[in-house]
C-alpha positions as CSV (number, residue, x, y, z in Angstrom):
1,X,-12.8,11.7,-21.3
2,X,-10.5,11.1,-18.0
3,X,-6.9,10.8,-19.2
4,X,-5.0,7.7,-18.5
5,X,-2.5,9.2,-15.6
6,X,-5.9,10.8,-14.0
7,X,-7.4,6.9,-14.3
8,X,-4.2,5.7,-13.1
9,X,-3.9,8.1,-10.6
10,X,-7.2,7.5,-9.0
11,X,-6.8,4.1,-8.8
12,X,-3.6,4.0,-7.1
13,X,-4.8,6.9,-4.7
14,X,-7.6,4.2,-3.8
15,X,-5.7,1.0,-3.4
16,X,-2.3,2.5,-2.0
17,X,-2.9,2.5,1.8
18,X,-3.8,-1.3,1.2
19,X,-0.6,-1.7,-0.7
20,X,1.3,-0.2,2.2
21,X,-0.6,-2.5,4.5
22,X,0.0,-5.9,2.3
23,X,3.9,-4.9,2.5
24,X,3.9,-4.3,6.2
25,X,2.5,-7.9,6.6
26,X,5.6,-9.4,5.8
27,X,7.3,-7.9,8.4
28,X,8.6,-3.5,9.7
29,X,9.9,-1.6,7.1
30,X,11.2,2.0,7.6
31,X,9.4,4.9,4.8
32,X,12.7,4.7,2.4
33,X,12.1,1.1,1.9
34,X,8.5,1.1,1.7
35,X,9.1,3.4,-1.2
36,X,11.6,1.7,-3.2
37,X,9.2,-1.7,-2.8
38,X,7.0,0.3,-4.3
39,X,8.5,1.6,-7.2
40,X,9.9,-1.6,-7.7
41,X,6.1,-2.6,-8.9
42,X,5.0,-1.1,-12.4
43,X,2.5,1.2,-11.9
44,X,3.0,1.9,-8.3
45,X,5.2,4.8,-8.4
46,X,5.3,6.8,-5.0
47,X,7.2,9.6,-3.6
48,X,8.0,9.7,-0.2
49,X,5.7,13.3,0.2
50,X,3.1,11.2,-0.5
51,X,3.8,8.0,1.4
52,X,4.8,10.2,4.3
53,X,1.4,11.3,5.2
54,X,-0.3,8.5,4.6
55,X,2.0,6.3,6.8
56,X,1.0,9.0,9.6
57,X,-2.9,8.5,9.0
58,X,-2.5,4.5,9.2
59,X,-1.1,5.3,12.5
60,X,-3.0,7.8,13.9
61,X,-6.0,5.1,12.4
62,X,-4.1,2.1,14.5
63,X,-3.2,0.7,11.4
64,X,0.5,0.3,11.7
65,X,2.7,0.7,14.5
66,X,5.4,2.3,15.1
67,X,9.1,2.0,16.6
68,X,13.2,3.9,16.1
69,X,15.8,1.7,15.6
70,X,19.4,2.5,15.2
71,X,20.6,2.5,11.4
72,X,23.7,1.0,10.9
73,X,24.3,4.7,8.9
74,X,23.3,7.7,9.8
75,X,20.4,8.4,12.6
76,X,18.1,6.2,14.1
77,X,15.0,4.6,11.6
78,X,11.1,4.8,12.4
79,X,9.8,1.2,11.4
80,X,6.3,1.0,10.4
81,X,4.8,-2.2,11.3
82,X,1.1,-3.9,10.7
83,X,-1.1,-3.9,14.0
84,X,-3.9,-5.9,14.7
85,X,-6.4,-3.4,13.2
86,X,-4.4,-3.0,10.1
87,X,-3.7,-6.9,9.5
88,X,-8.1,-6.9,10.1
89,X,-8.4,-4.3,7.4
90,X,-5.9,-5.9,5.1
91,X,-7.9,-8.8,4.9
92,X,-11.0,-7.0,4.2
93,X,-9.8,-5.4,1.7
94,X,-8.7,-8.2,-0.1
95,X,-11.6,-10.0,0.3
96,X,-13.6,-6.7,-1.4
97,X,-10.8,-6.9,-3.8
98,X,-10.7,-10.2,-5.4
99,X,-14.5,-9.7,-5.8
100,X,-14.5,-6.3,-6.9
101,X,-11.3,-7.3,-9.6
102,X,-13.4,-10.7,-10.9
103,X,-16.4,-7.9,-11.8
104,X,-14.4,-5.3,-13.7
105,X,-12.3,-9.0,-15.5
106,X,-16.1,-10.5,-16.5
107,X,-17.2,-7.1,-17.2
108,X,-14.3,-6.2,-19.8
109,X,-14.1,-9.8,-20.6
110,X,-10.9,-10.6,-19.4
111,X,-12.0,-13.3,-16.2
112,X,-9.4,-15.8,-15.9
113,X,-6.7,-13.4,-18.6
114,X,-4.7,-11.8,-15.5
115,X,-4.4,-14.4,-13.2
């Protein structure tokens, strides 16, 4: 049997990109903030070694874009913000989602419990 961080663990590696995505679509956020949005959700506990990297593959991917802007402390800010491509994917994967989440709720018998 899989223990319940390993559970947890794989199902926030799968979703998290998507997570990043759905917070970008409100608008840039620099990595520091992206983290604390995420921690401010139960369950979706992140450090910034792991958000890091992943924010470079959505970009690299031309999922997100990029720009510095001045801080008013301290250096200069890259802002992360949702491109075309990653707004597209977003959407997908919400689609996928809200199916995919309405098969595991009927499944455990839980449809209509969470919403």
């Amino acid at each position: 049997m899989v223990p319940g961080h390993a559970r947890t663990s794989a199902l926030r590696k799968g979703t998290l990109e998507f997570c990043v995505l759905a917070l970008l679509s409100s608008g840039e956020r620099y990595g520091v903030e992206l983290v604390r949005a995420l921690a401010d959700v139960d369950g979706m506990e992140i450090t910034e070694g792991t958000l890091y990297p992943l924010l470079s593959r959505l970009r690299r991917d031309g999922q997100v874009t990029t720009s510095w802007q001045e801080s008013p402390s301290g250096p200069p800010r890259r802002y992360y913000g949702l491109s075309n491509v990653g707004r597209q994917a977003l959407h997908e994967f919400r689609d996928e989602w809200i199916r995919y989440r309405d098969a595991v709720d009927k499944l455990l018998g839980t449809a209509g419990a969470a919403s």
